[in-house]
C-alpha positions in Angstrom: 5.2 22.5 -22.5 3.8 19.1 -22.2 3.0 19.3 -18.5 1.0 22.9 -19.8 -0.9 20.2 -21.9 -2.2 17.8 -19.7 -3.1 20.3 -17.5 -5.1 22.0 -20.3 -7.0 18.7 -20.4 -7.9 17.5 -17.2 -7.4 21.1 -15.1 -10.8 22.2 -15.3 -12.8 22.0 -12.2 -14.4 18.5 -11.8 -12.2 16.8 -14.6 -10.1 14.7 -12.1 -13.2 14.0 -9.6 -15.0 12.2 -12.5 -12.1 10.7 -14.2 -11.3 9.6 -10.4 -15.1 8.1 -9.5 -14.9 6.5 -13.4 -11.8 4.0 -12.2 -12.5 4.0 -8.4 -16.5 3.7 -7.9 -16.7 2.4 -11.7 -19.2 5.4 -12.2 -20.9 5.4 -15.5 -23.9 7.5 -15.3 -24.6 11.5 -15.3 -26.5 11.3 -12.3 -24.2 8.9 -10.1 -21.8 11.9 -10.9 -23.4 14.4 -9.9 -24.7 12.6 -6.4 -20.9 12.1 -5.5 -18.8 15.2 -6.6 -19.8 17.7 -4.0 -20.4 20.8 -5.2 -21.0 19.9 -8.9 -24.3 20.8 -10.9 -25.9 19.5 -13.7 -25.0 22.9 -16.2 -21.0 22.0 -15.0 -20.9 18.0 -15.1 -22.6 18.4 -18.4 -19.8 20.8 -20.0 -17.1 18.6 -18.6 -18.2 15.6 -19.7 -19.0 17.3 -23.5 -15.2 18.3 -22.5 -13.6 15.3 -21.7 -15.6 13.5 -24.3 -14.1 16.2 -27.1 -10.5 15.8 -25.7 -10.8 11.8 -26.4 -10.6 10.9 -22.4 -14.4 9.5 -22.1 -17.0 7.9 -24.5 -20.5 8.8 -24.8 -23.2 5.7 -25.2 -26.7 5.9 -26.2 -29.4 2.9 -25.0 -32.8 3.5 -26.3 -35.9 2.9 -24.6 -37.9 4.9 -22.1 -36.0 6.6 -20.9 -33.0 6.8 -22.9 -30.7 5.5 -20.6 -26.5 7.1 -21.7 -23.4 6.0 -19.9 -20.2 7.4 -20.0 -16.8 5.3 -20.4 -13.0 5.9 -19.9 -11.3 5.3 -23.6 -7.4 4.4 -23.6 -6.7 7.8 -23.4 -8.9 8.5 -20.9 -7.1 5.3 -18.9 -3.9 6.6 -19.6 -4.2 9.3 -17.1 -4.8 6.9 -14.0 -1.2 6.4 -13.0 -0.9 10.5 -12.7 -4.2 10.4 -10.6 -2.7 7.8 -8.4 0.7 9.7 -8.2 -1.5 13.1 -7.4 -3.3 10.9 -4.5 -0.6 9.3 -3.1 1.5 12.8 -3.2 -1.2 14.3 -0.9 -1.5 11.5 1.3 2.4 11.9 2.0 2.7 14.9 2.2 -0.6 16.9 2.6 -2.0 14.3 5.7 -3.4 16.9 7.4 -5.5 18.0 5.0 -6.5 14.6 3.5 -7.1 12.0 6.4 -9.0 12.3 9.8 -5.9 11.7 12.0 -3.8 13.4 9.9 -1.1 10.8 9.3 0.6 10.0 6.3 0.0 7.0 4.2 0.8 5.3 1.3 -1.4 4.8 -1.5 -1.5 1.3 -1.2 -2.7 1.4 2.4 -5.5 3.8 1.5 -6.9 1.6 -1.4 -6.7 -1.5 -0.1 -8.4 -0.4 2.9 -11.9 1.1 3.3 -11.7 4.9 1.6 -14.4 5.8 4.4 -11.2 6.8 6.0 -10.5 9.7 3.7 -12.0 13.3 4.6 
């Protein structure tokens, strides 16, 4: 099924929380990864990232000097996937308040991102 698909691609642990800092915090680097995905470590952002870089979502780029310096970006693939991201948000902000925001009151997506996210548990 194709929805079996996509989920084979971006279900792993982690996937959506770095696809998600990539177009939110515009979040390039390995280490600004792993010092905003709580509970991520090196061995596990490294495997996704091989992952998502195999599956065609994310590019790999090399700068050379001392030290190397590699950033990750999103590729139209990779971009393709934000709309579902922003549905998956804005479904839990509806209907999973509770969970998501301090006061537990629903909101729409729109409200959340145009506002401070500092709002968001």
């Amino acid at each position: 099924m194709p929805i079996d698909n996509t989920f084979a691609i971006i279900g792993k642990k982690f996937t959506v929380h770095i696809l998600r800092n990539m177009t939110r915090l515009n979040q390039s680097r390995f280490n600004e990864f792993l010092d905003s995905i709580e509970g991520i470590n090196p061995k596990t952002l490294s495997a996704r990232l091989r992952e998502m870089g195999k599956n065609g979502l994310i590019e790999r780029k090399i700068y050379p000097g001392t030290p190397v310096k590699i950033e990750y970006s999103m590729t139209d693939k990779g971009k393709a996937l934000t709309p579902i991201l922003e549905q998956m948000a804005a479904f839990s902000m509806q209907y999973c308040a509770k969970d998501v925001f301090k006061d537990g009151k629903p909101r729409a997506f729109k409200q959340v991102f145009e506002k401070s996210p500092a709002i968001v548990k």
